[in-house]
N, C-alpha and C positions, 0 to 999 in steps of 0.2 A: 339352662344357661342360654341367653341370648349372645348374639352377635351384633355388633354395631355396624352400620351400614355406610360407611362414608367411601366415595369416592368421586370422580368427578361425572359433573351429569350432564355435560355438554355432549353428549352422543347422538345419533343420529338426529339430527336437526331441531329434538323437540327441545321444550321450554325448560331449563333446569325443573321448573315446582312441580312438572309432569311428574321427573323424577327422582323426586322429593316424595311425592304422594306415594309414588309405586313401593319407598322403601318403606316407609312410615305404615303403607298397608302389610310389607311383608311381615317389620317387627312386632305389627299390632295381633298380628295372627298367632304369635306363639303363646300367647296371653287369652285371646277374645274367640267368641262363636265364630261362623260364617255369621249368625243371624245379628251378633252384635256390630260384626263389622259390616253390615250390610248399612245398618242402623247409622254409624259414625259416617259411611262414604254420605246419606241422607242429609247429615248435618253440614257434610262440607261441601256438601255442592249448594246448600243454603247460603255457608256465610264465608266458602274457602274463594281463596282463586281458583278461576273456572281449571286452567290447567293443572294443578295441585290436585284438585277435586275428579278427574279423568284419571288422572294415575293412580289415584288410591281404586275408583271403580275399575278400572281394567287389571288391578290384581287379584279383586275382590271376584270379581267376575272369573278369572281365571283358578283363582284357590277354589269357587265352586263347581266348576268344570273336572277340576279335578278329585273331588267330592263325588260328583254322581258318577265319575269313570272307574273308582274304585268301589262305589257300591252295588255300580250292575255288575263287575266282576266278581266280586265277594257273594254277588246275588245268585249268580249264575256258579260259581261255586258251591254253592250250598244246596244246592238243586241238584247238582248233577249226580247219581246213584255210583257210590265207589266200590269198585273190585273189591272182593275177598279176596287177600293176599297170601289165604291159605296153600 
């Protein structure tokens, strides 16, 4: 189940479509790759408003940050040699 993202995006200084983009990237994530969303931020910075097209890449960018931060942990988890708790 999604969540609808509406609230007001007059926040810190930026341009409401910044944070238009940023949500639009969040709900498109529950659906789509990183690699497809990688793909769509590509298209909007083609043919979006430029600040529309920042907010979708700066969540996009940050859902993959958070992507290789849980895979070198789970990496580094799996690696690590675990106690017999005999």
């Amino acid at each position: 189940m999604t969540t609808m993202t509406l609230g007001n995006a007059l926040t810190g200084g930026q341009e409401p479509a910044y944070y238009a983009g940023r949500a639009d990237a969040y709900d498109d994530s529950a659906q789509l790759t990183l690699d497809h969303l990688t793909v769509r931020a590509g298209i909007h910075a083609d043919y979006a408003h430029l600040p529309y097209a920042l907010g979708y890449m700066d969540r996009v960018l940050e859902l993959r940050m958070e992507h290789d931060a849980v895979t070198a942990a789970e990496t580094e988890l799996a690696h690590t040699d675990l106690v017999d708790a005999r």
